[in-house]
C-alpha positions, 0 to 999 in steps of 0.5 A: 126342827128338834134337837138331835137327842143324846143318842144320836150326838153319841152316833155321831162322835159330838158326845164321847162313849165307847161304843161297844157293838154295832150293826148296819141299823143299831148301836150299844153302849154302856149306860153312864150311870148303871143300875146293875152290874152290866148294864148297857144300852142298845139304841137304833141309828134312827130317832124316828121312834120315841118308844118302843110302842111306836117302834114295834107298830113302825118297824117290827124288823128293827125292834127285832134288831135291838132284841138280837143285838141286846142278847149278843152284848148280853152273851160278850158282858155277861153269862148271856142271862139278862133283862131287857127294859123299854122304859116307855113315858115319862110316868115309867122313867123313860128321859130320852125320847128316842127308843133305846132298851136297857140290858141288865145282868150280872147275878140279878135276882127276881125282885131285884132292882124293884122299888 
């Protein structure tokens, strides 16, 4: 059996983070080192999907979960104007095999954040 991952020891109160909205199947929280100036995290209750590949083909009702969820946190942080990336593998910079979506905002303009 695998380590939990770090998302799912924040759930369940072993690591400390604020979390900022819930809903009965995913959680959010602000990202520990921000690439934005609102930059969150929004994260299903289950580590049943390492990417959001596996989660759209394994449960497309709570990947349209996150999606919901990431607009609301968008609207209450910012100007409800944001960016939502999967990062999917390592290659793409994905660390934490357990899905979760990153919701930049805060006057992002286009190519910003580009490397």
């Amino acid at each position: 059996m695998s380590e939990p991952s770090v998302f799912t020891r924040i759930l369940r109160g072993e690591i400390p983070s604020e979390v900022i909205a819930e809903t009965e199947n995913a959680f959010a929280i602000r990202d520990i080192a921000p690439q934005a100036p609102v930059h969150l995290l929004v994260i299903p209750k289950t580590e049943r999907y390492r990417t959001v590949v596996e989660l759209a083909a394994g449960d497309p009702d709570l990947l349209s979960e996150l999606v919901g969820l990431a607009n609301a946190v968008a609207a209450e942080h910012s100007d409800g104007d944001f960016r939502l990336i999967f990062n999917t593998g390592p290659g793409a910079g994905q660390t934490v095999f357990h899905v979760h979506a990153h919701v930049l905002a805060g006057g992002l303009s286009e190519g910003s954040l580009g490397g």
